[in-house]
C-alpha positions in Angstrom: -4.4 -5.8 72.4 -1.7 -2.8 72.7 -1.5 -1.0 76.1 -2.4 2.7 75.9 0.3 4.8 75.9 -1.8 7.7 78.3 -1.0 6.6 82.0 -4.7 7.7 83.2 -5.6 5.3 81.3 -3.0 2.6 83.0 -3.2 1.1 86.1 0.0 1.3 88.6 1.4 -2.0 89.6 -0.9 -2.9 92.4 1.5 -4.3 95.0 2.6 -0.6 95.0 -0.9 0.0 95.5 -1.6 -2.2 98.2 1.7 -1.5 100.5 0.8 2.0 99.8 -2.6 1.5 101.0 -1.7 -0.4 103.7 0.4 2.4 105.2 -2.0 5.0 104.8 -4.1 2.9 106.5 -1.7 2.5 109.5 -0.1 6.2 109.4 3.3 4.4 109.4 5.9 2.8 106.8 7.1 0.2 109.7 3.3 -0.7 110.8 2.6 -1.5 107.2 6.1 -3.5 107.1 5.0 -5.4 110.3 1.2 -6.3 108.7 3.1 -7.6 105.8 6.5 -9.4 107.0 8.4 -7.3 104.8 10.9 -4.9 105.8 10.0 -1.2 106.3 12.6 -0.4 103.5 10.3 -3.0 101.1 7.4 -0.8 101.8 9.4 2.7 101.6 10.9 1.1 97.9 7.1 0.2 96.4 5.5 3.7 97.4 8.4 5.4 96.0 8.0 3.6 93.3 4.3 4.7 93.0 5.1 8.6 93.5 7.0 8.2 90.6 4.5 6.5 88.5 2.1 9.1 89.4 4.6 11.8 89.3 3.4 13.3 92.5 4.2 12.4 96.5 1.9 10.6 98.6 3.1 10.6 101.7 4.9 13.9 103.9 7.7 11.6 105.5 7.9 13.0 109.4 10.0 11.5 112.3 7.6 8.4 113.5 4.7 8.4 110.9 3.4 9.3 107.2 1.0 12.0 106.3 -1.3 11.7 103.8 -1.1 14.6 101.4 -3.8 15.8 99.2 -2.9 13.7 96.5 -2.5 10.5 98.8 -5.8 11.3 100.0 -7.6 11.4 97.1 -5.8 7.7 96.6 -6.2 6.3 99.5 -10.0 7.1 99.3 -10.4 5.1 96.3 -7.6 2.1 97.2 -9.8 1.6 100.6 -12.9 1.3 98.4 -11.0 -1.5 96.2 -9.5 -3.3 98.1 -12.7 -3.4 100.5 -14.7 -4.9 97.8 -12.0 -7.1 96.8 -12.0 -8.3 100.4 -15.8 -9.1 100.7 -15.3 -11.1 97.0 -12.7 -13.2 98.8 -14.9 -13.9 101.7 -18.3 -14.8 99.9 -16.1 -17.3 97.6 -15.0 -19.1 101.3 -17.7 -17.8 103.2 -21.3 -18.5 103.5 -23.4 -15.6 103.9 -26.5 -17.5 104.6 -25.0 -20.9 106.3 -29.0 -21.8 107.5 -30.7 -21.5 104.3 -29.9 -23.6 101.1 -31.4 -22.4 97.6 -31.3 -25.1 95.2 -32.2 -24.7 91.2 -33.0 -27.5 89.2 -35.2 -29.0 85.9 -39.0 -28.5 86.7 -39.4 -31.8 85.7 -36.4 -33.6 88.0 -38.0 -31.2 91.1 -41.0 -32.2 90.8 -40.9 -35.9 90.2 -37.4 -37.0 91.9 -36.5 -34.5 94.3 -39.5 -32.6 95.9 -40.9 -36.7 96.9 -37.5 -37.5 98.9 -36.7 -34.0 100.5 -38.6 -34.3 103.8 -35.3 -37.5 104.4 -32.9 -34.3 104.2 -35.7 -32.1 106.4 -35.2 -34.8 109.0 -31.7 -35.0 108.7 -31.1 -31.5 108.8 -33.9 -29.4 110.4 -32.4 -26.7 111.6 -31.8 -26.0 107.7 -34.2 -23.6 105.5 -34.6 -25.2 101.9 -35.6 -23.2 98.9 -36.2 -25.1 95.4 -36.2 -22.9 92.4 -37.4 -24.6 89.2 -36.2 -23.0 86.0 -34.6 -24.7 82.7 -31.8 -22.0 82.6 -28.5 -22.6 84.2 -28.7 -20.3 87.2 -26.4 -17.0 87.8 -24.6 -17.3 90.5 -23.3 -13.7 89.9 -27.1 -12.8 90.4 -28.8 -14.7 92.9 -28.1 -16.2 96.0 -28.6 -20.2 94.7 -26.0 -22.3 96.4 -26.0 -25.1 93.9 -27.8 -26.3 91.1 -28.9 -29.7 89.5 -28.6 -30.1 85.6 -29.0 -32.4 83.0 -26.3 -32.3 80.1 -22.8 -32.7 79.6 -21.5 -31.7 82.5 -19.6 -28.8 80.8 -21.0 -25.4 82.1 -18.2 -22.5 81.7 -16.6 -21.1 84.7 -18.7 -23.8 87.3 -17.4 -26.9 88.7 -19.3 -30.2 87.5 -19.5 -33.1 89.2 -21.8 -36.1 88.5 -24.6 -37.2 90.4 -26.0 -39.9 88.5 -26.8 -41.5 84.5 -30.7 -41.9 83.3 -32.0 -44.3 80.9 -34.9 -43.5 78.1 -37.9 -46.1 77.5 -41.4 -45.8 76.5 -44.1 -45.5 78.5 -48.2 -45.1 78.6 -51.0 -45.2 80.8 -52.6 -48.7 81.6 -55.6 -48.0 79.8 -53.6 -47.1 76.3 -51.8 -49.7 76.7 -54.8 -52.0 76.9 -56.3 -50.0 74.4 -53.5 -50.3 71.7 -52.2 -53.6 72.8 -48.8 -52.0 73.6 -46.1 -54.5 75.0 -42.9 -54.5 73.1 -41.0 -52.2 70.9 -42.3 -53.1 67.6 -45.8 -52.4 69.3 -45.4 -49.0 68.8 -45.7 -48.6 65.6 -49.6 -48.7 66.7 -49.5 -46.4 68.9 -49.6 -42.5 69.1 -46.3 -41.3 69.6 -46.0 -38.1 72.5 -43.0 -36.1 71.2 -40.8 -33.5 72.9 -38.9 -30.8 71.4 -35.7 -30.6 73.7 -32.9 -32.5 71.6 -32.1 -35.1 73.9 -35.4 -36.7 74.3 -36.0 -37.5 70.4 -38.1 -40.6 69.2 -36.5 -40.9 65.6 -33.0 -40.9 67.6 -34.6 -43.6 70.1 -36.3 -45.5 67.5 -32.8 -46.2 65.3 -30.5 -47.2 68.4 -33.2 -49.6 69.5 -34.3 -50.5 65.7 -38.0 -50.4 66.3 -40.6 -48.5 63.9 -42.7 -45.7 65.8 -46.5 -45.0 64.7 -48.0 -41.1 64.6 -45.9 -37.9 66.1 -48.9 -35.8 65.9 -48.5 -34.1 69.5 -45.3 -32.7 71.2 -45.0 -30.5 74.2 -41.8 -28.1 74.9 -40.0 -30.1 78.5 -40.7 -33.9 80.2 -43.2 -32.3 82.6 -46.1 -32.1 80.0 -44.6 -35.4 78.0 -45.2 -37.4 80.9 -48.1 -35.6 82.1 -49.6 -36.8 78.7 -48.4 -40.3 79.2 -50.7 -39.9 82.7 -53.5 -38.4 80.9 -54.0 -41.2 78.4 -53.0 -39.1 75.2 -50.6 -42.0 73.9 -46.9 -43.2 74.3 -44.0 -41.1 76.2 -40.3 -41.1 75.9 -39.5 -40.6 79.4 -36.8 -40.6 81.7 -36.6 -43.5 84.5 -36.0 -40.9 86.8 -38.9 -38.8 86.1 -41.5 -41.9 85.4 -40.5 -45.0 87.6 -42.9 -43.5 90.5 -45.7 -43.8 88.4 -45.1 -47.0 87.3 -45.0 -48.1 91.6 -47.8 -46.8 91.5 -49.4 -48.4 88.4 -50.3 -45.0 86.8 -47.8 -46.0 83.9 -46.2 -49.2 82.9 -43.0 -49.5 80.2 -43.4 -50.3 76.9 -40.7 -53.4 76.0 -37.7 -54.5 77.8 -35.2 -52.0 75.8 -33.6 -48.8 77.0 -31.2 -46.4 75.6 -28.6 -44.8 78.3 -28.2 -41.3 76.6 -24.8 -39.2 76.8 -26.9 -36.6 79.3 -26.2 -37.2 83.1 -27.0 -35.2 86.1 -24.9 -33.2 87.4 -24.2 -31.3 90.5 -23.1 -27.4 90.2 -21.6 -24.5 91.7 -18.3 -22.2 91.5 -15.7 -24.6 93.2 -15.7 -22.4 96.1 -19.1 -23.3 97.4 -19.1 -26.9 97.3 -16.8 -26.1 100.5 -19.9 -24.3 102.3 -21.3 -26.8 104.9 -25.0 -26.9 103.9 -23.7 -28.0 100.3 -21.3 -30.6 101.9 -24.7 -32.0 103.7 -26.7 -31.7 100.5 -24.1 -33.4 98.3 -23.7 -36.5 100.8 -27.5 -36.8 100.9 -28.6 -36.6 97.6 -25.3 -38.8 96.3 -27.2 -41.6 98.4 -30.7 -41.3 97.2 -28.7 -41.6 94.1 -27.0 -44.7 95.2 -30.3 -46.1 96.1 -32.3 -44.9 92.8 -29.8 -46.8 90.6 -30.8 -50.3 92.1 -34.6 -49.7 90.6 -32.7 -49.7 87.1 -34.9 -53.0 86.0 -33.1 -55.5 85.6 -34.8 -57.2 82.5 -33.8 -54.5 80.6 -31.1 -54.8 77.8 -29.2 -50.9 77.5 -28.4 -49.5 74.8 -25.8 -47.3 74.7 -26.8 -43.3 73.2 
């Protein structure tokens, strides 16, 4: 891209800017110098500099200070209101604006059936800390809201966010007891009896599941858009789910599902942590991270260990 050639439409080279700024702040060329650890003559060079640029003088030079003139003004004005905002950017990337409230934003379905059961462990831990869970499928704007971090389930590669994994998740069928019974449902080759419950996110497709594992699936006559309403029609008896571990193992404590077969397919989605680099130095997240890196730690020793895993 070509620079225009019309200097209103050009900016002047902003360290002119800024030790010009810095003296009008100060009413003095050797104030400015002192603020900066340069020399006076550093400053008097880069505003000269400037005048020229802009083809008008900033400053009436008198014996022990600078005057603005109407022209430096009208500068100055607008170089305070810059480099203001540019100073509160700096200090909400390394600051935390809210340093006793954490806002999370997750998967509905990861909220609701891994994290929401375990959070009152990090209320104990940490109860001088307010906690709000926002559930939403879209990667969160950190531009726009005030979420501190957020959990996802992909590749890890989210543009202009650091990533950094929490923990892997295997795939396996599962039913209610009573469909199971019902069907006579116990291994992989089973399901070609059974009612298949499909879901139309990518990474949670039977045909994919049913080649890696080398199984033959039976009718894909109902499908629901996320895992919430997938395993919530595992629960409610309306046939066979592709489900998560994460998402379906307390159910099956609880004998409200059990697994179909002793196969599993680890798929190329993980969890992952996120946030711009800078707030994974915020306290609160440092707490969060450590926490929920061990319920992690614990969660992988439920992986079952019957189960052969395939790689997806």
């Amino acid at each position: 891209m070509s620079i225009p050639s019309d200097p209103h439409k050009r900016m002047p080279p902003l360290q002119g800017l800024y030790y010009f700024y810095q003296a009008a702040h100060l009413g003095s060329f050797k104030a400015a110098a002192d603020a900066l650890f340069v020399t006076a003559a550093a400053i008097s060079q880069q505003i000269r500099l400037l005048e020229e640029w802009l083809g008008t003088p900033l400053f009436y030079r008198q014996h022990r200070k600078v005057v603005l003139t109407p022209e430096g003004a009208i500068l100055f004005e607008h170089t305070q209101q810059g480099f203001s905002s540019i100073q509160n950017g700096v200090w909400l990337i390394n600051n935390d604006p809210e340093p006793h409230r954490l806002a999370l934003s997750t998967l509905p379905s990861f909220s609701q059936h891994w994290l929401v059961p375990r959070m009152t462990s990090f209320r104990e831990a940490h109860p001088s800390l307010s906690v709000l869970v926002e559930s939403k499928n879209e990667l969160n704007s950190f531009e726009k809201s005030s979420v501190d971090l957020c959990i996802r389930y992909g590749k890890g590669q989210y543009a202009g966010l650091t990533s950094q994994w929490l923990m892997d998740d295997l795939l396996y069928p599962v039913c209610h007891p009573l469909y199971q019974a019902q069907h006579q449902l116990h291994t992989v080759d089973d399901l070609q009896r059974a009612h298949l419950i499909g879901d139309i996110w990518p990474d949670m497709d039977w045909g994919r599941w049913l080649s890696l594992v080398g199984a033959r699936g039976g009718c894909s006559a109902l499908a629901y858009d996320g895992a919430n309403y997938v395993l919530e029609g595992a629960l409610s008896v309306q046939g066979v789910a592709l489900a998560r571990h994460s998402l379906a193992h307390r159910y099956q404590e609880e004998g409200k599902l059990v697994r179909i077969g002793n196969i599993a397919v680890r798929p190329a989605f993980r969890y992952h942590l996120c946030a711009p680099e800078g707030y994974f130095r915020r306290e609160k997240v440092i707490q969060f991270c450590e926490w929920i890196r061990q319920q992690a730690d614990d969660f992988r020793q439920t992986w079952p260990a019957e189960l052969t895993i395939i790689e997806g």
